[in-house]
LUMFIKOL-194818 format. One record per residue: x, y, z of N, C-alpha, C in turn. Coordinates in nm, 3 decimals. Atoms other than C-alpha are relative to their C-alpha. Layout:
    n.east   n.north      n.up   ca.east   ca.north     ca.up    c.east   c.north      c.up
         X         Y         Z         X          Y         Z         X         Y         Z
...
***
This chain:
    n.east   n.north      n.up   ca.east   ca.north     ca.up    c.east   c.north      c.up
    -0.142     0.033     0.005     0.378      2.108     1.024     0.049     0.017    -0.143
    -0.025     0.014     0.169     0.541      2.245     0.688     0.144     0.007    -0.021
    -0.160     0.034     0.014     0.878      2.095     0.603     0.091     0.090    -0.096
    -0.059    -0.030     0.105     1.113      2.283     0.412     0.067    -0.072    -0.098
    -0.052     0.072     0.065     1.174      2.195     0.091     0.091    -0.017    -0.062
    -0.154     0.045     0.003     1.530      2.060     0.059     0.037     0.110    -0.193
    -0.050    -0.044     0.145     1.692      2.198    -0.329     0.100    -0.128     0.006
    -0.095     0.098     0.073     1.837      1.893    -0.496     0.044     0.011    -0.115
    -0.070    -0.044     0.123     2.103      1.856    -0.697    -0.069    -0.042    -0.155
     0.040     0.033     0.097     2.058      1.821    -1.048    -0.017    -0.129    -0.002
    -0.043     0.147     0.009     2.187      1.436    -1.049    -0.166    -0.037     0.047
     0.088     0.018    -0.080     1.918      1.371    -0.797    -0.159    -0.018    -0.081
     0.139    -0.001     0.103     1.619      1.495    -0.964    -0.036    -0.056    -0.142
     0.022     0.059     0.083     1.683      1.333    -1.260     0.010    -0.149     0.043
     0.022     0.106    -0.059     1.751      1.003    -1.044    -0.172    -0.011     0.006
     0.158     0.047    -0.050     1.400      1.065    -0.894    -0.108    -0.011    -0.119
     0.064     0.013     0.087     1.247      1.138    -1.228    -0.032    -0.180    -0.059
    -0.015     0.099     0.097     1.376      0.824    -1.390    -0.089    -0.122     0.114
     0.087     0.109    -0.083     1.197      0.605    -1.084    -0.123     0.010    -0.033
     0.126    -0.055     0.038     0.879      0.777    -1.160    -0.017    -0.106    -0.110
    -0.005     0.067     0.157     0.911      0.643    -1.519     0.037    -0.122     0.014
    -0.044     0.141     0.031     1.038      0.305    -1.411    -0.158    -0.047     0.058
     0.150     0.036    -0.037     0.703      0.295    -1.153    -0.115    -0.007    -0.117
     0.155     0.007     0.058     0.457      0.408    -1.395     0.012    -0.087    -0.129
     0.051     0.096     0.099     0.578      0.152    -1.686     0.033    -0.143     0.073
     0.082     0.140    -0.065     0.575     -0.139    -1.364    -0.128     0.038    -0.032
     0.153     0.020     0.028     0.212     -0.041    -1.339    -0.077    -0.030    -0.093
     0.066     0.001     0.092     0.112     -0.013    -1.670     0.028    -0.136    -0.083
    -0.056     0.165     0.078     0.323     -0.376    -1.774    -0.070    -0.114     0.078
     0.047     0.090    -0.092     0.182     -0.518    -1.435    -0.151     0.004    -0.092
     0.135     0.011     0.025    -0.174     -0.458    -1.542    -0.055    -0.062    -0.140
     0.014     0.074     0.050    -0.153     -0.648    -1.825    -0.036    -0.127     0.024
    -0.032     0.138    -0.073    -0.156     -0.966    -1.596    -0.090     0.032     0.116
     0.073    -0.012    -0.143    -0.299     -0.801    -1.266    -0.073     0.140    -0.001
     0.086    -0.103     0.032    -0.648     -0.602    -1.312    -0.025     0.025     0.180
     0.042    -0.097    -0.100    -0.674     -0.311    -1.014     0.142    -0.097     0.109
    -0.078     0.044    -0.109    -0.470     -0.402    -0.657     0.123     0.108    -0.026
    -0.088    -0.081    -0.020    -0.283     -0.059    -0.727     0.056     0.014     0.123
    -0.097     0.005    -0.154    -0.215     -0.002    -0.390     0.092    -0.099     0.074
    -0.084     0.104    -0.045    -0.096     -0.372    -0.333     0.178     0.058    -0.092
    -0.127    -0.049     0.105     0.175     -0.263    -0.650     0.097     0.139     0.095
    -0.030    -0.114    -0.045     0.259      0.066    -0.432     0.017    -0.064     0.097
    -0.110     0.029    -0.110     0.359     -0.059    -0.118     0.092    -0.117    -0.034
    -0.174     0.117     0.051     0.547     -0.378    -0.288     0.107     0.062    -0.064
    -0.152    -0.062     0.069     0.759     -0.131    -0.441     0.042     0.075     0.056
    -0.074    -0.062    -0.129     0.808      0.078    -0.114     0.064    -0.101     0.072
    -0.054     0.081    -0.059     0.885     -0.233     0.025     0.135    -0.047    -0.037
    -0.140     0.034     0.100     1.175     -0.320    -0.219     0.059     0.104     0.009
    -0.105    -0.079     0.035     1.323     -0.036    -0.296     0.020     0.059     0.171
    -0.088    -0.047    -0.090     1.367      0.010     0.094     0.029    -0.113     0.087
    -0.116     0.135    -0.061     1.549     -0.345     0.139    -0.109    -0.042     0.104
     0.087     0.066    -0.148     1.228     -0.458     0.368    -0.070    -0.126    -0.086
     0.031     0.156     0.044     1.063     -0.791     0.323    -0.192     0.033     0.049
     0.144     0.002    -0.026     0.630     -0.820     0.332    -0.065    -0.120    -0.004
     0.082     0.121    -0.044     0.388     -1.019     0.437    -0.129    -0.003    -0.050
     0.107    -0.026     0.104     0.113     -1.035     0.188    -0.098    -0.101     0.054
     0.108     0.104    -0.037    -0.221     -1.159     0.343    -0.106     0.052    -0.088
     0.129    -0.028     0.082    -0.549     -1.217     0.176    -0.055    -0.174    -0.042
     0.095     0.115     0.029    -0.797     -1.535     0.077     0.074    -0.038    -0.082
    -0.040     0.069     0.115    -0.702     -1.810    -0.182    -0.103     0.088    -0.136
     0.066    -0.029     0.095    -0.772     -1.705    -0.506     0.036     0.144    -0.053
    -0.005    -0.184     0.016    -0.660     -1.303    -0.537     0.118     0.008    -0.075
    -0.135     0.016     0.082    -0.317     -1.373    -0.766     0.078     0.028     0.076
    -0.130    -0.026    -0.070    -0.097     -1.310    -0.491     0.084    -0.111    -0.041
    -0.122     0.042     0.064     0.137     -1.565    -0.639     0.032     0.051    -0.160
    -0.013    -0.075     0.166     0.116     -1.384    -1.005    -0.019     0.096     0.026
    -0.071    -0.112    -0.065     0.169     -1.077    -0.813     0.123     0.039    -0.016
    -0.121    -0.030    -0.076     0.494     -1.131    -0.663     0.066    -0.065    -0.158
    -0.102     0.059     0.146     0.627     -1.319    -1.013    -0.013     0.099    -0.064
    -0.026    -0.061     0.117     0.505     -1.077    -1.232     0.084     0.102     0.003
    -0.043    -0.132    -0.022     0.657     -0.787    -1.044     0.154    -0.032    -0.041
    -0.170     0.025     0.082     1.027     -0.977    -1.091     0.002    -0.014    -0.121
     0.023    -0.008     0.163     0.929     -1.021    -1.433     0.030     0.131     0.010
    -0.063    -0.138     0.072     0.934     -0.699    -1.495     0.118     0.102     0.060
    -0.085    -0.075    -0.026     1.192     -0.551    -1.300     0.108    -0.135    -0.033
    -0.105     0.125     0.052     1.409     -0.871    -1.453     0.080    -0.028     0.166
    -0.081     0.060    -0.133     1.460     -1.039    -1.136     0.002    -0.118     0.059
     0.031     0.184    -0.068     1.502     -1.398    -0.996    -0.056     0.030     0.082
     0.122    -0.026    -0.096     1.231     -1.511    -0.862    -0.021    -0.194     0.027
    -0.001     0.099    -0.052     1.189     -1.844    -0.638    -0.136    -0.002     0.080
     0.147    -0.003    -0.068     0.854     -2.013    -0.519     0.051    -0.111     0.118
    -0.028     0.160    -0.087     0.871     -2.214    -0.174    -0.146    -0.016     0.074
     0.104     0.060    -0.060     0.562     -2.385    -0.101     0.005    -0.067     0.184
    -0.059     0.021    -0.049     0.574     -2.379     0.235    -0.094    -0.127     0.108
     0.061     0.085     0.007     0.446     -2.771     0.404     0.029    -0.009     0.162
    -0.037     0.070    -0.139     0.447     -2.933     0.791     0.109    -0.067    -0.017
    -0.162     0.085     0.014     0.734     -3.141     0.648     0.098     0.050    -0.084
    -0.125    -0.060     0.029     0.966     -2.894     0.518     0.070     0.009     0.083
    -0.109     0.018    -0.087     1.292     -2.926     0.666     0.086     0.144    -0.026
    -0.060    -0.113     0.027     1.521     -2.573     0.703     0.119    -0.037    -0.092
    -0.094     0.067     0.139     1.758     -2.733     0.437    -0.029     0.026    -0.104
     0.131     0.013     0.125     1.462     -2.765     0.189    -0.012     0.137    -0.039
    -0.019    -0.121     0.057     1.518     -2.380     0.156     0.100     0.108     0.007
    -0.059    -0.117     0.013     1.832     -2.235     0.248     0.116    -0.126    -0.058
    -0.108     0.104     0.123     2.079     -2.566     0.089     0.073    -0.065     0.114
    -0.102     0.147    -0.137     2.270     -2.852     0.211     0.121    -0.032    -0.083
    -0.109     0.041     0.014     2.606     -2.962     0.181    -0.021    -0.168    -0.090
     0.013     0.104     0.038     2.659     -3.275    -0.051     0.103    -0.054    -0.087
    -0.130     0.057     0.032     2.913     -3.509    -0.159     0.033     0.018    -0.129
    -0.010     0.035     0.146     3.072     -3.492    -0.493     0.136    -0.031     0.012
    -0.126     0.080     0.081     3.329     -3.654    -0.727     0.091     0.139    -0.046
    -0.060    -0.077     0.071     3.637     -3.433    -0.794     0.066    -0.119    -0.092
    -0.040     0.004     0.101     3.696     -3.529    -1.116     0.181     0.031    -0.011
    -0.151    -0.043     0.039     4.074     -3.379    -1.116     0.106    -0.097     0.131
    -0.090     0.028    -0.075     4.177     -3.507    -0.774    -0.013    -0.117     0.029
     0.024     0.137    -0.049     3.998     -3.856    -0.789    -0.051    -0.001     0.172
     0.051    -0.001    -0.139     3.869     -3.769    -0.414    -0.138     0.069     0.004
     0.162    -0.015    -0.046     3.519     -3.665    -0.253    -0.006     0.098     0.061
    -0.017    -0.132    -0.096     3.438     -3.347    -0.105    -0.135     0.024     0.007
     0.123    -0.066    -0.008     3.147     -3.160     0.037     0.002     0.108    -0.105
     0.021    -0.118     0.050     2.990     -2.897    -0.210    -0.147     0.069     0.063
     0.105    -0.034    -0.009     2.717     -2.673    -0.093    -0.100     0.046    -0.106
     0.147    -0.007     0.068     2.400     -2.654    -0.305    -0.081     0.080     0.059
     0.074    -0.104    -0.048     2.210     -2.373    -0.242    -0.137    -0.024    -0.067
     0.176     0.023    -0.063     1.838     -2.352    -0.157    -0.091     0.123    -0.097
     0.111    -0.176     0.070     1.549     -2.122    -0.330    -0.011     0.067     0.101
    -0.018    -0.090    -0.066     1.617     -1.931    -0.103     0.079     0.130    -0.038
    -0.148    -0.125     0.064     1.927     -1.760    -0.306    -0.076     0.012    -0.136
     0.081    -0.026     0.058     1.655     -1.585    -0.536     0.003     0.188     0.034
     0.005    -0.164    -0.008     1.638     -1.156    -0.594    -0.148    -0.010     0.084
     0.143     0.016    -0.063     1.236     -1.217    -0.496    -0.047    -0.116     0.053
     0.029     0.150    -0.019     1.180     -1.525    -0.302    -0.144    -0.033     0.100
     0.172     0.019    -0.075     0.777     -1.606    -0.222     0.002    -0.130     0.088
    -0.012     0.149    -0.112     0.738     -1.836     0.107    -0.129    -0.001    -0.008
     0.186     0.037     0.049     0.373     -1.937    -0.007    -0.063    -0.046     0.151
     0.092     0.088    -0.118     0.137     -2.044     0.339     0.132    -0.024     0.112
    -0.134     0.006    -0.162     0.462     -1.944     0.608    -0.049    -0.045     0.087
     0.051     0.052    -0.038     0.220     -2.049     0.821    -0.032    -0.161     0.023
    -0.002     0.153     0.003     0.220     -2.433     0.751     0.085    -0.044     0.074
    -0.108     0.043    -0.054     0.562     -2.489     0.848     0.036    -0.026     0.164
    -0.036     0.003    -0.153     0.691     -2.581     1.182     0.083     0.115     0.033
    -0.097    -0.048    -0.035     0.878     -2.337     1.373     0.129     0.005    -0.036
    -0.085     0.031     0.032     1.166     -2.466     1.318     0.089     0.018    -0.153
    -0.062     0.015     0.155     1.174     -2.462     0.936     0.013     0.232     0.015
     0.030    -0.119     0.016     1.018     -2.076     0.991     0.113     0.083     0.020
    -0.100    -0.053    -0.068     1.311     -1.987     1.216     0.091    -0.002    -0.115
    -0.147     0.023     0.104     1.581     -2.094     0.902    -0.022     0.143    -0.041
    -0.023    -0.174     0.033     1.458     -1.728     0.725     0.025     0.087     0.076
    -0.017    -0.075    -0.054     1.542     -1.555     1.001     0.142     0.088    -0.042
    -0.122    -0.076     0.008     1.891     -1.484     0.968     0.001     0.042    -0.150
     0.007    -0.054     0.131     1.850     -1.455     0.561    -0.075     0.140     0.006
     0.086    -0.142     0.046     1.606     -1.190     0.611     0.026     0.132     0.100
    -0.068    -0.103    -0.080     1.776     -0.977     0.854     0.157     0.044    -0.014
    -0.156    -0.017     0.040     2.152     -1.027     0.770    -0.011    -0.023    -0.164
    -0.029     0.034     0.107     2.098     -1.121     0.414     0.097    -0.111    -0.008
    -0.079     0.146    -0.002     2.311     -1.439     0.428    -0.042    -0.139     0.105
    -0.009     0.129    -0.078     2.320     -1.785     0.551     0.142    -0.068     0.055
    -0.101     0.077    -0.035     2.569     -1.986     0.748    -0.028    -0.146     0.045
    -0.007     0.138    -0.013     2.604     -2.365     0.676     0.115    -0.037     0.068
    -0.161     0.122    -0.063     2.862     -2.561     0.886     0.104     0.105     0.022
    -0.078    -0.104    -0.040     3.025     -2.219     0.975     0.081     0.097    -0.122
    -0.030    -0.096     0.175     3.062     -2.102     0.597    -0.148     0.118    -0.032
     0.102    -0.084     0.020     2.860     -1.791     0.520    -0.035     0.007    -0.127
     0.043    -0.006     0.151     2.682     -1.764     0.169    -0.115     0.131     0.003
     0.064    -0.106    -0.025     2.529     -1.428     0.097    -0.097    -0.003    -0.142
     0.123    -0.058     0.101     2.187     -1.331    -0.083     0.041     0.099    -0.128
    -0.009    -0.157     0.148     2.175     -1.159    -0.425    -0.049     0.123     0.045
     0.046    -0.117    -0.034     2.136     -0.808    -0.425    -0.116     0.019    -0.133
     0.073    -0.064    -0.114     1.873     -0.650    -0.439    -0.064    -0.161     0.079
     0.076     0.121    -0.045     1.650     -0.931    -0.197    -0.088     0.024     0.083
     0.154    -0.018    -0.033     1.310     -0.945    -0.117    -0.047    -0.132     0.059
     0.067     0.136    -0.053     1.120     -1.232     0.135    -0.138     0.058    -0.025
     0.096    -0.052    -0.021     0.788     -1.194     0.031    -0.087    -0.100     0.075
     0.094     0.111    -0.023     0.522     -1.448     0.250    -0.118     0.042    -0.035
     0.168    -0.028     0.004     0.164     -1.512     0.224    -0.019    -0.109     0.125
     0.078     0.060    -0.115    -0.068     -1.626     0.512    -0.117     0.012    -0.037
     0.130    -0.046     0.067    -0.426     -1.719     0.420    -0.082     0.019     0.174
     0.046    -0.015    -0.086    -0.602     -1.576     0.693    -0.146    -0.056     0.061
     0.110     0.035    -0.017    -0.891     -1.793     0.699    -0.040    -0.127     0.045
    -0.044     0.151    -0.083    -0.779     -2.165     0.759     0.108     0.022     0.082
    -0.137    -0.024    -0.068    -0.592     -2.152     1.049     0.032    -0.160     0.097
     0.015     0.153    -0.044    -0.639     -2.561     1.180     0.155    -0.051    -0.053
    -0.089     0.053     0.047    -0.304     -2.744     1.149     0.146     0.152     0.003
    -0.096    -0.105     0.005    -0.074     -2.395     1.115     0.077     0.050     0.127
    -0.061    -0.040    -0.065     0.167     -2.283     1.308     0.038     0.218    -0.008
     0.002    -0.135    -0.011     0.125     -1.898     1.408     0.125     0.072     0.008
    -0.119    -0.106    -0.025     0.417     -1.647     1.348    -0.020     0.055     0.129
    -0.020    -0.072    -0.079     0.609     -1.550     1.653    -0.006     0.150    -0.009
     0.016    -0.111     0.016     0.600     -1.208     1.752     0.133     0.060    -0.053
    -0.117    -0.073     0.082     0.990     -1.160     1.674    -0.003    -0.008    -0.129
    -0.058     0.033     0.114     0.975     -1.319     1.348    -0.136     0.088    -0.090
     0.133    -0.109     0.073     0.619     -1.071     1.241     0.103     0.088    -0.013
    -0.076    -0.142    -0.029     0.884     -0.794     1.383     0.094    -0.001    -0.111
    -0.113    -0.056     0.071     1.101     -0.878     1.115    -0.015     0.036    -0.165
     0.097    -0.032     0.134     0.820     -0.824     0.801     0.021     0.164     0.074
    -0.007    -0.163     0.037     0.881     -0.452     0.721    -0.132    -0.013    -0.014
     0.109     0.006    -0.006     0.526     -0.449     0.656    -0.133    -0.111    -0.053
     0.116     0.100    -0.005     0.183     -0.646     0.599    -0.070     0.065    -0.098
     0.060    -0.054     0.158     0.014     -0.571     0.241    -0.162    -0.148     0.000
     0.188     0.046     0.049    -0.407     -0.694     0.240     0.010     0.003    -0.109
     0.060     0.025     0.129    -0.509     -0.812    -0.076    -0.138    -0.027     0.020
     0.134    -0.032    -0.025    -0.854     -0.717    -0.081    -0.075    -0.102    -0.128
     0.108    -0.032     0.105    -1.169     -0.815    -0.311     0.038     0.053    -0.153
     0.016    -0.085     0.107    -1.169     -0.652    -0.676    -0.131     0.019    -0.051
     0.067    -0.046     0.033    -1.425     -0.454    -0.714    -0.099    -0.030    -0.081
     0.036     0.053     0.101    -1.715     -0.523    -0.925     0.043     0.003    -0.175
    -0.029    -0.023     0.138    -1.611     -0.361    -1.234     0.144    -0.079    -0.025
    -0.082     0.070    -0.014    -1.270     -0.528    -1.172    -0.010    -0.168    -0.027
     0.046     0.169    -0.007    -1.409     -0.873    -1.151    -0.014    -0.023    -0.171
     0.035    -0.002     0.158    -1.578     -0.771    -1.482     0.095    -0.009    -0.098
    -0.095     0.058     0.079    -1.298     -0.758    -1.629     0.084    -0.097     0.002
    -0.068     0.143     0.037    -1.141     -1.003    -1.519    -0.015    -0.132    -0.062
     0.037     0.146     0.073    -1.327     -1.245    -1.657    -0.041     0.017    -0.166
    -0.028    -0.015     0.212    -1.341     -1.070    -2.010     0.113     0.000    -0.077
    -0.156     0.030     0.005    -0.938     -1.069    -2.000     0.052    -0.112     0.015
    -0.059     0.148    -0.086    -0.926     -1.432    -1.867     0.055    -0.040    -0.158
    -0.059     0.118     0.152    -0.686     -1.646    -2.134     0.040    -0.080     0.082
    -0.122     0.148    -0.037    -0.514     -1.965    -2.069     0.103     0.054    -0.012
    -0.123    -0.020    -0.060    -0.163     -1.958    -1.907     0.045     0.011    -0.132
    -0.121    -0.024     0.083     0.012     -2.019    -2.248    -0.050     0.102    -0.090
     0.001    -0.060     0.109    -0.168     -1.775    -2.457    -0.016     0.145     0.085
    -0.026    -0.151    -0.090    -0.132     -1.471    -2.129     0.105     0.070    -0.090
    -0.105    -0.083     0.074     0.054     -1.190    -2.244     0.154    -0.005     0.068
    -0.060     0.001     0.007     0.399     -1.187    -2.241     0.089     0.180     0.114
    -0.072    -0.067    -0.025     0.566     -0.945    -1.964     0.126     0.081    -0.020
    -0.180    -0.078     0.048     0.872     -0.698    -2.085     0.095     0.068     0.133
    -0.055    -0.030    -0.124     1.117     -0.604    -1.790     0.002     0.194    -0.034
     0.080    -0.126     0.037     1.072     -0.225    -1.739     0.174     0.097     0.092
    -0.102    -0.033    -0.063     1.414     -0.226    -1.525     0.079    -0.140     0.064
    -0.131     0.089    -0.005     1.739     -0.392    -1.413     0.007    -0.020     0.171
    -0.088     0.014    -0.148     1.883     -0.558    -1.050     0.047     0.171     0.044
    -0.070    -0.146    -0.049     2.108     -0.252    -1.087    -0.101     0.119     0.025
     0.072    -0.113    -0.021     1.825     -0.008    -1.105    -0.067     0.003     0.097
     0.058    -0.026    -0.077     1.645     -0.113    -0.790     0.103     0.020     0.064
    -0.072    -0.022    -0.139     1.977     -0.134    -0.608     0.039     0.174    -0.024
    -0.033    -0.127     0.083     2.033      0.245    -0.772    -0.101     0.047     0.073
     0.090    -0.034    -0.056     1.678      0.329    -0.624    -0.072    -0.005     0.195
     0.009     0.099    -0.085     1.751      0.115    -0.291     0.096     0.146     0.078
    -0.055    -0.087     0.002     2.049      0.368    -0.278    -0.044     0.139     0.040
     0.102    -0.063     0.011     1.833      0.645    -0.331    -0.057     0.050     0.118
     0.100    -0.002    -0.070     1.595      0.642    -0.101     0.072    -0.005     0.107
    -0.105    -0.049    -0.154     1.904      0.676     0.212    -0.057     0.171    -0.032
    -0.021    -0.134     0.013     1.900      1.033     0.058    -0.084     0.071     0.013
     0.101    -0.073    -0.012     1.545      1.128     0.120     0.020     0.042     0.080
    -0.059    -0.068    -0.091     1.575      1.393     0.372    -0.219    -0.008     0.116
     0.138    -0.034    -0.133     1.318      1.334     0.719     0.034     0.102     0.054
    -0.043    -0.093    -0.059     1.281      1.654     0.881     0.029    -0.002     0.153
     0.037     0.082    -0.110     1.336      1.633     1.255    -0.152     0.002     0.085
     0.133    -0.002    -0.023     0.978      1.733     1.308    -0.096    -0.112    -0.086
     0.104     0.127     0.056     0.826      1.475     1.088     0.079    -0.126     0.064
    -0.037     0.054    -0.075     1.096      1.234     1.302    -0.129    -0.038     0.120
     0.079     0.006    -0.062     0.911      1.338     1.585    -0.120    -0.014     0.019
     0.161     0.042     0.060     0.577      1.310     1.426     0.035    -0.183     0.032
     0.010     0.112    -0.020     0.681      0.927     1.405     0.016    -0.072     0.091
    -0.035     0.052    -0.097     0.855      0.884     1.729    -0.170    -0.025     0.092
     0.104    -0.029    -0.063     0.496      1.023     1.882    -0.084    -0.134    -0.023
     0.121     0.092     0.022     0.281      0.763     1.704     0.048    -0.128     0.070
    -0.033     0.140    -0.095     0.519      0.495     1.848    -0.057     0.005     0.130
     0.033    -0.013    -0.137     0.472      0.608     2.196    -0.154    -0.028     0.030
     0.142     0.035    -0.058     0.114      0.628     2.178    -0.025    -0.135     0.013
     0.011     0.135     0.002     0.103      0.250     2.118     0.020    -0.022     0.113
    -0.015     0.014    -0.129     0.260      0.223     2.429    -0.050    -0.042     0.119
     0.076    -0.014    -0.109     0.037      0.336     2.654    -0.157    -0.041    -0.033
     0.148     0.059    -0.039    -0.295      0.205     2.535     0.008    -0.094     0.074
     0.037     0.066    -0.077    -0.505      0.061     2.736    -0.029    -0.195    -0.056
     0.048     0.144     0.051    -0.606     -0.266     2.473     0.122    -0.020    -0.058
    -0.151     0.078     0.066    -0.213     -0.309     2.345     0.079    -0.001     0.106
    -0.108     0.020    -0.114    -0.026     -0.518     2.526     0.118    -0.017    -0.049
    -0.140    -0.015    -0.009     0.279     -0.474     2.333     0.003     0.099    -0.130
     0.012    -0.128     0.129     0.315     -0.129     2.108     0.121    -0.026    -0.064
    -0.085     0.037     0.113     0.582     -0.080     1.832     0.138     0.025     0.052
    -0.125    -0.012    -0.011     0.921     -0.089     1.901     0.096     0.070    -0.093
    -0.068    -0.127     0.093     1.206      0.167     1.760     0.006    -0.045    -0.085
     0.004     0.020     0.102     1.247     -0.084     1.528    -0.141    -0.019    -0.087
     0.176    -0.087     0.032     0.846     -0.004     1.422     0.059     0.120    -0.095
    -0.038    -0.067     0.053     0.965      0.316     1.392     0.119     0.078    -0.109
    -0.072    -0.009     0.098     1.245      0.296     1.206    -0.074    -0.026    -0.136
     0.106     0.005     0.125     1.021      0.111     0.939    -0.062     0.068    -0.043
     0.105    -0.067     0.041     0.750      0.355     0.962     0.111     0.113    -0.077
    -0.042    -0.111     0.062     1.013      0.645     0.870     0.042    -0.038    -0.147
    -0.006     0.028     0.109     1.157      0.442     0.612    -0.076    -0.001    -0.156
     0.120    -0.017     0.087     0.822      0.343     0.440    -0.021     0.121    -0.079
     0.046    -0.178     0.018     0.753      0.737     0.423     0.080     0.018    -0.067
    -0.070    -0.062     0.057     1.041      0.815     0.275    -0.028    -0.090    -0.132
     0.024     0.068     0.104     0.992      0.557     0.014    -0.183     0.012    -0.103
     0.134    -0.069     0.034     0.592      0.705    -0.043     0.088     0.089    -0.087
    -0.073    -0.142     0.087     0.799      1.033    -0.130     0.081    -0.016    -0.080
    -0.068     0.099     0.132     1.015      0.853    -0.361    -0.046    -0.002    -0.106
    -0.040     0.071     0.125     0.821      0.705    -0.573    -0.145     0.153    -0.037
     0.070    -0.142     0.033     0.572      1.059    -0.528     0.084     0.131    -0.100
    -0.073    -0.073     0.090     0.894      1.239    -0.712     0.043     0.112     0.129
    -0.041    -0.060    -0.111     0.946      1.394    -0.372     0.187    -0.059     0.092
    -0.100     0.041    -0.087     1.328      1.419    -0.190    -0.016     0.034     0.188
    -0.006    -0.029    -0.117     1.200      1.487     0.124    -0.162    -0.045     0.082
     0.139     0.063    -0.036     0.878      1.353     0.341    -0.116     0.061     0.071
     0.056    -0.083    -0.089     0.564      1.456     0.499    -0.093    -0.056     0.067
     0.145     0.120    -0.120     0.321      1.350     0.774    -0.111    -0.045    -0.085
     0.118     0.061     0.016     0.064      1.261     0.532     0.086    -0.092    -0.038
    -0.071     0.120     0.037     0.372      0.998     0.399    -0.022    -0.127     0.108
     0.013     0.079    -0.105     0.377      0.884     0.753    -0.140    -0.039     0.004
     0.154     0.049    -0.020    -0.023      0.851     0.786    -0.038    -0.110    -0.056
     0.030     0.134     0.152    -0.028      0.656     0.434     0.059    -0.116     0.066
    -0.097     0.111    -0.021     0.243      0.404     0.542    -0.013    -0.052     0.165
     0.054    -0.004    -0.134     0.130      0.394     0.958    -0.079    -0.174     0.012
     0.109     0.088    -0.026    -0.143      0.088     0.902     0.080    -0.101    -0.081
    -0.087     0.111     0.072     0.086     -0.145     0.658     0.150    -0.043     0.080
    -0.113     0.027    -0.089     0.383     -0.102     0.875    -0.012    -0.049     0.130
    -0.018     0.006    -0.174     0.269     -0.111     1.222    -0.105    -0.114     0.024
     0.106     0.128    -0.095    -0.034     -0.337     1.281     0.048    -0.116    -0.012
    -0.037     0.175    -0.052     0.124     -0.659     1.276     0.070    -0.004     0.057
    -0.088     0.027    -0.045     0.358     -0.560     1.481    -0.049     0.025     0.162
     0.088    -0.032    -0.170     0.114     -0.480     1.819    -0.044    -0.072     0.000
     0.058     0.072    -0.092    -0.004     -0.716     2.025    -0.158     0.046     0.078
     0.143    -0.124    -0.070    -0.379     -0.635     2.137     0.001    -0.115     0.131
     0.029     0.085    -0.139    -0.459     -0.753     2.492    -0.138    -0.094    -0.002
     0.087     0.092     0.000    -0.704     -1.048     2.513    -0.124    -0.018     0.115
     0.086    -0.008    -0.068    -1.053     -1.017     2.708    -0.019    -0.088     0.065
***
């Protein structure tokens, strides 16, 4: 399957250049702070720059919370931690209404107080803990980008990112993500092991918190929403389309999935791809984009049938 390759304008290619150059001094600012987990860094920044939200699993202990901070560090971005407990209430993260003194009019009024929730990168630490109930409050933030208190809408900063973690290993006491609310993680990012030589260094790099190095931002709000932008313009061909429609279908019909990916699957998966070719310096995508991005996008979103 060999796509033709589009001719972009000048503008363009110097857009795509300048992402290149914003990626490779994240990587090289991240790794000051976070030794190896390149690939975790590469799909969190396909994930952002194409407005999707991830679900970062992996054991205690792997920096997935000095991950997701350092990365707003350096792209200078608010960044909110919500620990997430059995007795968090959906208040406790998207804000509550509360009385105050007007000062001018001598009377009392509701003001709303907004939640860490209204954060550019906002980490829901152990989504899993929570009751249903609290889980359900991110729903509408992470699909509409806004909240509605008491029939007033309050909208998310731009750019905005939900990132969770789930430790996949205590699961006693937790409450398991529904299947709509998995469907609405753009994709699922493993944090693996580090390697031996990795380890090695990590523990010849180890400092205490106050004497860590000092992160420099490497880019602006405006430049992911500039890159967010962007990445509409990558051109899918309709044969690499159909390359993705195909892989949906097959899900389908196996015999051990009892529920395959839905268009909105495939919408993700095309997205993803185009965002591979992005940050590859590519305006246009190709089935190995789709292959790469296939296993981060789609498996949490199938259902396997139970023996």
């Amino acid at each position: 399957m060999e796509p033709v390759t589009p001719t972009l304008p000048d503008d363009d290619v110097a857009a795509i250049d300048r992402l290149g150059a914003i990626y490779k001094e994240l990587s090289s600012e991240l790794s000051k702070m976070i030794i190896g987990q390149q690939r975790v860094v590469e799909l969190l920044s396909i994930a952002l720059f194409s407005r999707g939200h991830a679900l970062l699993m992996g054991v205690p202990g792997l920096a997935k919370t000095l991950m997701v901070s350092s990365v707003a560090k350096t792209l200078d971005l608010s960044f909110n931690r919500i620990q997430f407990t059995p007795d968090l209430m959906p208040a406790d993260i998207t804000g509550t209404d509360i009385i105050q003194d007007d000062s001018a009019g001598g009377k009392r009024q509701f003001e709303f107080i907004k939640g860490p929730v209204f954060a550019n990168i906002v980490l829901a630490d152990e989504i899993n803990r929570t009751s249903p109930k609290t889980q359900s409050a991110l729903l509408e933030i992470m699909q509409e980008n806004q909240v509605t208190i008491d029939g007033q809408t309050y909208t998310a900063p731009a750019p905005f990112m939900v990132l969770a973690t789930q430790n996949p290993v205590e699961t006693a006491g937790t409450y398991p993500l529904p299947e709509a609310q998995l469907d609405r993680f753009f994709m699922r990012i493993s944090m693996g092991y580090p390697t031996h030589q990795e380890e090695m260094n990590i523990l010849a790099n180890h400092r205490p918190q106050r004497t860590a190095p000092r992160l420099q931002p490497v880019a602006s709000a405006q430049d992911v929403i500039q890159m967010q932008q962007m990445l509409d313009g990558i051109r899918c061909a309709p044969a690499v389309m159909d390359y993705v429609v195909s892989i949906a279908e097959a899900t389908r019909s196996l015999a051990d999935v009892a529920l395959g990916i839905s268009p909105r699957g495939s919408i993700a998966l095309m997205q993803a791809a185009k965002g591979a070719a992005l940050l590859e310096g590519r305006g246009y995508v190709l089935p190995d984009d789709v292959q790469r991005m296939a296993r981060p996008v789609l498996c949490h979103r199938m259902v396997m049938r139970t023996k």
